[in-house]
C-alpha positions in Angstrom: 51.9 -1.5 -58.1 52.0 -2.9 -54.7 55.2 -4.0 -53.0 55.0 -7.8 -53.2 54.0 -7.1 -57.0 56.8 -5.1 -57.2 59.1 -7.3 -55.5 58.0 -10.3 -57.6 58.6 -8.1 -61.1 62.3 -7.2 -59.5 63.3 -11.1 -59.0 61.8 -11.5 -62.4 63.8 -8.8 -64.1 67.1 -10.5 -62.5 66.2 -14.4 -63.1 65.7 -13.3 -66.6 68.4 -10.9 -67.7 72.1 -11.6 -68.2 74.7 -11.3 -65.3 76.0 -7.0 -67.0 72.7 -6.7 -67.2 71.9 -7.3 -63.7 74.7 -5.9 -62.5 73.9 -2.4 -64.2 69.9 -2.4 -63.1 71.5 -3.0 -59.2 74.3 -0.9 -59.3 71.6 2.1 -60.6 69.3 1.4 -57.8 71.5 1.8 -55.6 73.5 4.9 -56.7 69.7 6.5 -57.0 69.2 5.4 -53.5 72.6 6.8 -52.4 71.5 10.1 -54.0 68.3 10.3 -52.1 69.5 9.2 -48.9 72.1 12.1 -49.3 69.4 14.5 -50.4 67.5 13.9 -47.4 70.2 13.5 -44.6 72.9 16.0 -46.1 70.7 18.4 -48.1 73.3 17.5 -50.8 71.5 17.2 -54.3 73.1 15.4 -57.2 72.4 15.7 -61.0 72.1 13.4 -62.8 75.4 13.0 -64.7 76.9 12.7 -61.3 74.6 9.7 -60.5 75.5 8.0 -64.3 79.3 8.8 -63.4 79.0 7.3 -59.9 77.3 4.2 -61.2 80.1 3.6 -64.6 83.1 4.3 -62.0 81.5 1.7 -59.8 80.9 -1.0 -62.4 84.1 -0.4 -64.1 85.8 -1.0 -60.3 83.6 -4.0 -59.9 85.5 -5.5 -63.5 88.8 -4.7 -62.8 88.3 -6.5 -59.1 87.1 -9.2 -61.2 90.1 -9.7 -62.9 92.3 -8.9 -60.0 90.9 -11.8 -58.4 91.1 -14.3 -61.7 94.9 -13.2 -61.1 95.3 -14.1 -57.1 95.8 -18.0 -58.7 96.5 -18.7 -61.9 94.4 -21.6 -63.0 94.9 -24.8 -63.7 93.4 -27.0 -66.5 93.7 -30.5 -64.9 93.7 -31.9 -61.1 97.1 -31.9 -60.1 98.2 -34.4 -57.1 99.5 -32.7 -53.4 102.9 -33.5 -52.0 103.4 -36.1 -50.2 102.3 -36.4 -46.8 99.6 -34.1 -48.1 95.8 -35.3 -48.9 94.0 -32.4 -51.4 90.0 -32.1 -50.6 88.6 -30.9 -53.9 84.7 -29.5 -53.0 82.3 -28.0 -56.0 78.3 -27.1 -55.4 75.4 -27.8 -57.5 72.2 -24.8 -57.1 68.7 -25.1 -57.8 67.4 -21.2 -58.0 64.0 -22.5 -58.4 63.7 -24.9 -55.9 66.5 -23.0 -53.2 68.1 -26.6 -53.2 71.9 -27.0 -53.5 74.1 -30.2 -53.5 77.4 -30.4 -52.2 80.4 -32.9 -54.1 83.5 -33.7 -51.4 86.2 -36.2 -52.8 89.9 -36.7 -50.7 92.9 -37.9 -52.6 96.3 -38.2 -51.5 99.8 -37.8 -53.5 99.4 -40.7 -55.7 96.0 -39.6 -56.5 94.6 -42.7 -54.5 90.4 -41.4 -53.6 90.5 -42.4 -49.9 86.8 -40.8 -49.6 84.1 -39.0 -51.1 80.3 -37.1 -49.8 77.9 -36.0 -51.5 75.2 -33.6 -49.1 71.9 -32.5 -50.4 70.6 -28.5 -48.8 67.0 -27.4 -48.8 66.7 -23.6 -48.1 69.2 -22.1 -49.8 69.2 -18.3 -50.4 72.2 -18.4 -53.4 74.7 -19.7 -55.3 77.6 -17.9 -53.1 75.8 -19.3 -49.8 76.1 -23.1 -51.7 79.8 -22.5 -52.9 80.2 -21.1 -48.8 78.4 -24.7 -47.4 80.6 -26.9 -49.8 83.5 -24.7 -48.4 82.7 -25.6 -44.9 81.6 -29.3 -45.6 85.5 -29.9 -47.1 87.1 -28.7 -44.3 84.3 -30.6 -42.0 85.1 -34.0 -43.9 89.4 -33.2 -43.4 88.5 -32.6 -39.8 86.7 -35.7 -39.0 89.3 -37.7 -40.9 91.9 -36.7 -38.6 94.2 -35.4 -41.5 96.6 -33.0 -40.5 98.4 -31.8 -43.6 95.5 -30.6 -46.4 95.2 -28.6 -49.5 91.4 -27.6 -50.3 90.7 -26.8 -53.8 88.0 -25.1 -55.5 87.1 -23.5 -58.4 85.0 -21.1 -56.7 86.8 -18.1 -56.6 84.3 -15.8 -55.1 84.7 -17.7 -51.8 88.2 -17.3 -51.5 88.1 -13.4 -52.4 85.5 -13.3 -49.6 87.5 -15.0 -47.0 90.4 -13.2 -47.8 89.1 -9.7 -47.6 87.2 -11.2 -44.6 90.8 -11.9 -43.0 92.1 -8.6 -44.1 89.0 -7.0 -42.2 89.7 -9.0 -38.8 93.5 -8.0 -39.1 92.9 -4.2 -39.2 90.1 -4.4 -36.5 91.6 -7.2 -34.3 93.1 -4.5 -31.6 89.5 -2.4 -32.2 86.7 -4.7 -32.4 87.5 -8.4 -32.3 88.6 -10.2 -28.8 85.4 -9.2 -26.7 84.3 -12.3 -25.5 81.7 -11.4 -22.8 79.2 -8.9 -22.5 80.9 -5.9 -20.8 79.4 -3.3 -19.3 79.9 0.7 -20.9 82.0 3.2 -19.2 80.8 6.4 -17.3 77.3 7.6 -19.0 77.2 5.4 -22.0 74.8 3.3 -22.2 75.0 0.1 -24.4 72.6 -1.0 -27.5 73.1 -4.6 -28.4 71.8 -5.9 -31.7 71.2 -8.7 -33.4 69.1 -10.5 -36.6 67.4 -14.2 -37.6 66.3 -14.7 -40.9 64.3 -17.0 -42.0 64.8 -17.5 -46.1 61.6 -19.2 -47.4 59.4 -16.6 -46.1 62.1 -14.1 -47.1 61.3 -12.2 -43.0 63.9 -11.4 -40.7 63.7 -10.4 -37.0 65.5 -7.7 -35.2 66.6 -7.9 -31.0 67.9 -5.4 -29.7 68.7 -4.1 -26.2 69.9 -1.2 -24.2 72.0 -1.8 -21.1 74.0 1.0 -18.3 76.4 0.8 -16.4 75.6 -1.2 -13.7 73.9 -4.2 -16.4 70.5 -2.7 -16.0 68.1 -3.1 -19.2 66.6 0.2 -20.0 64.7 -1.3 -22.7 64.4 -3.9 -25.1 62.9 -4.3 -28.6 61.6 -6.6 -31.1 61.1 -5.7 -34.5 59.5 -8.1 -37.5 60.6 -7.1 -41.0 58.8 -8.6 -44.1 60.7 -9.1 -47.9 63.9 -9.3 -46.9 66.0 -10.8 -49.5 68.6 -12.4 -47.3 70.7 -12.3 -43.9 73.2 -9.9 -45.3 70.4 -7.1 -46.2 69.1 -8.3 -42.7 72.0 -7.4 -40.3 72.8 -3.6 -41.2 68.6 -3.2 -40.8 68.9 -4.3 -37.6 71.8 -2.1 -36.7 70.1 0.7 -37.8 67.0 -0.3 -36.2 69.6 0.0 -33.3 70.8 3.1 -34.0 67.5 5.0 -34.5 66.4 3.5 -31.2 69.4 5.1 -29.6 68.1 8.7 -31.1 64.4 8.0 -30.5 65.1 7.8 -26.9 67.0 10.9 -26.8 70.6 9.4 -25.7 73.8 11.1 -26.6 76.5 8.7 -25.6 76.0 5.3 -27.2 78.0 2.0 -28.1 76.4 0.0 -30.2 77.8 -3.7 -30.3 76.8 -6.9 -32.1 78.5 -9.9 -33.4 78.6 -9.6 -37.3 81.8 -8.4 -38.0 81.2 -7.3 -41.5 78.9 -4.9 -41.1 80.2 -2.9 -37.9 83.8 -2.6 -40.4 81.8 -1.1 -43.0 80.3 1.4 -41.0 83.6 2.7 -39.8 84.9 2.2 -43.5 85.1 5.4 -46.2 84.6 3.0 -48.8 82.2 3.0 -50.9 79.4 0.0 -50.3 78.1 -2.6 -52.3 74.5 -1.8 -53.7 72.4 -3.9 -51.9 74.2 -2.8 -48.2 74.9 0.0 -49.7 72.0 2.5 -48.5 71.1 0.8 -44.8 75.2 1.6 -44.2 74.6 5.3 -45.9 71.7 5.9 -43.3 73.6 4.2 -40.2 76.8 6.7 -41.0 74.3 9.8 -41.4 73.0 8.9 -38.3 75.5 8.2 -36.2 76.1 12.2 -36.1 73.2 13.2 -34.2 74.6 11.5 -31.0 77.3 12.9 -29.2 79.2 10.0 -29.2 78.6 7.1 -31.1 81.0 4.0 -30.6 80.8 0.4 -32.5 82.0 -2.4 -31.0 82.6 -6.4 -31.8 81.4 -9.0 -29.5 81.6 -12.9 -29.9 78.0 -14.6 -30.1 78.4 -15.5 -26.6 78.5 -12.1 -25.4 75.5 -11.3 -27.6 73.1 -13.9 -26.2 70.0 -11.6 -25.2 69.9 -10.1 -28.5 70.2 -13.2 -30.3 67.2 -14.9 -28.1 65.0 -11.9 -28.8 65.4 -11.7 -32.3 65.1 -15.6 -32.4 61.8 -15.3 -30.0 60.5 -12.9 -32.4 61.1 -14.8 -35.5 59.4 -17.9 -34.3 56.4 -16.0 -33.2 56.3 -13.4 -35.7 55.2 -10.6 -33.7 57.2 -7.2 -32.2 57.4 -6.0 -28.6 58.9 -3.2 -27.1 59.4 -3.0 -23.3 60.9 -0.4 -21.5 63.0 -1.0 -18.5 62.6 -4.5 -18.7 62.5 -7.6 -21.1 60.7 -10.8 -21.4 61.0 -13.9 -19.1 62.8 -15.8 -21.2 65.3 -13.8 -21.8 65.9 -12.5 -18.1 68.0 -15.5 -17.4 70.9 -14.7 -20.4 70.7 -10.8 -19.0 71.2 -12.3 -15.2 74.2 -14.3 -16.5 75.9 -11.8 -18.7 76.6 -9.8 -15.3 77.3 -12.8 -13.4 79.9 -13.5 -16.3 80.9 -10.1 -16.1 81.7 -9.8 -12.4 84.0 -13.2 -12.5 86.0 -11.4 -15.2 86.3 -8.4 -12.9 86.8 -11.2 -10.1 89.4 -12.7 -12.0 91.2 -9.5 -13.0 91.1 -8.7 -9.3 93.1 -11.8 -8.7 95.7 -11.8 -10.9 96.2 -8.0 -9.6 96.4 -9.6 -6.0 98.8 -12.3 -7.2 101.1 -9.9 -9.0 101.3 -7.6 -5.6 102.2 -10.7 -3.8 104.8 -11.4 -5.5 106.1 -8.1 -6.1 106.1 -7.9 -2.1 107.8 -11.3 -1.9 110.3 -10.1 -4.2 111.0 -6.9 -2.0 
């Protein structure tokens, strides 16, 4: 069986087998692919009662989160008006799995139930149902905005979204002093270098591109790859192959002392996280946290999507054409301009620290 035979059978077996169902055949995949993985990079074997026990525990965890999260709100059976001064946005998304086509319902009322407006937004390309519930999200609080209300309650019955965000705002608390703040690019300290990573995905052809880029010091690219990957299922399988695409990279070349920095939040706090992963993340993270041992020193590190520019062109650039490239010490043309401003943007930050050091002294001497 070849892989795009197999990979059409595996979206068969899911479109046509009930949601336990599905969830069982994943979840055993992946604890099978956690096994191996371990077997290889840790010499640790498992039998295969261990695997079955692994995959029950997890499935039974995945229920009781279930109903954990049918418990964060208690439901309610009929719209019920805001208070006043408030205006309530209700949002709700129609999917076409066949067609990757979703539809998105907006309608505002205010306290007296008064509808005061209502969109309805039509979506080609869409991967999923959770990506259609996420767009109808973000069109809700895109309608409140541009009607200039101020005090708004957005309701849903989507309650996978809200989990999401909240575990998502969870995740930025506990990082926020460790990952999340870098703006810029910033140059690593003494003999680290730097690997910078990033992914596009395109979802019709199901491909996704990796950037990545390897920086000293002094902002001086070392290299610079671009890697094509075919029958990727979405942008969330995407991002952790491309960060360890990055990682490999970093132990291909032989370096010891590394930071490797992107933008996607989620998947630089699950590699630093001893929980165990979802299945389909699940066995890129394994290989990233086996990895990471064979270095030295191995950081990971947030940056904003402004500070990842050069690795978000390549990967882009890479996409669009649909061919790799490696370059050592050096990268394309069009990306030399983003590398040339990251350390122009870098020494006004160190210019601008300078000052405010100058300005404190001043006054400290003023003061004296």
């Amino acid at each position: 069986m070849s892989q795009l035979e197999f990979m059409d059978w595996f979206t068969w077996v899911l479109l046509n087998s009930r949601v336990n169902v599905c969830r069982m055949f994943v979840c055993a995949i992946w604890a099978i692919w956690t096994s191996r993985s371990q077997w290889i990079h840790e010499g640790r074997k498992k039998f295969g009662a261990e695997t079955e026990k692994l995959i029950k525990q997890y499935i039974h965890d995945l229920i009781e989160l279930d109903r954990k999260s049918l418990a964060l709100s208690p439901n309610s059976d009929r719209w019920r008006p805001p208070q006043q001064e408030f205006f309530k946005i209700n949002f709700d998304a129609a999917f076409d799995i066949k067609e990757n086509r979703s539809c998105s319902g907006i309608i505002v009322k205010n306290f007296k139930g008064d509808i005061l407006a209502f969109n309805t937004t039509v979506y080609e390309n869409i991967p999923s149902l959770f990506a259609a519930e996420a767009i109808a999200y973000l069109l809700a609080i895109t309608v409140g905005k541009d009607l200039g209300i101020m005090h708004v309650v957005i309701e849903g019955d989507s309650l996978t979204v809200d989990t999401y965000l909240l575990e998502l705002d969870m995740a930025q608390v506990k990082l926020l002093r460790r990952l999340v703040g870098v703006e810029w690019w910033q140059p690593p300290g003494g003999y680290c270098l730097k690997i910078n990573f990033d992914a596009d995905f395109h979802s019709s052809s199901k491909t996704s591109c990796a950037g990545v880029v390897i920086r000293n010091r002094y902002g001086i690219v070392l290299g610079s790859h671009i890697v094509v990957y075919k029958h990727i299922p979405s942008t969330f399988v995407a991002l952790p192959t491309t960060c360890l695409h990055a990682v490999r990279l970093g132990l291909a070349l032989g370096f010891s002392y590394v930071i490797v920095e992107g933008d996607s939040l989620t998947v630089l706090r699950k590699v630093q996280s001893s929980r165990p992963d979802p299945p389909i993340l699940g066995a890129y993270i394994q290989d990233i946290k086996c990895r990471v041992g064979c270095f030295r020193k191995c950081d990971f590190q947030h940056v904003l999507r402004v500070g990842n520019t050069v690795a978000d062109l390549l990967a882009k650039e890479g996409l669009k054409v649909g061919i790799g490239s490696y370059m050592c010490e050096g990268v394309l043309d069009f990306v030399k301009r983003a590398v040339e401003c990251d350390c122009l943007s870098n020494f006004s930050s160190l210019w601008r620290r300078l000052y405010a050091l100058v300005g404190i002294a001043t006054v400290s001497l003023c003061a004296c």
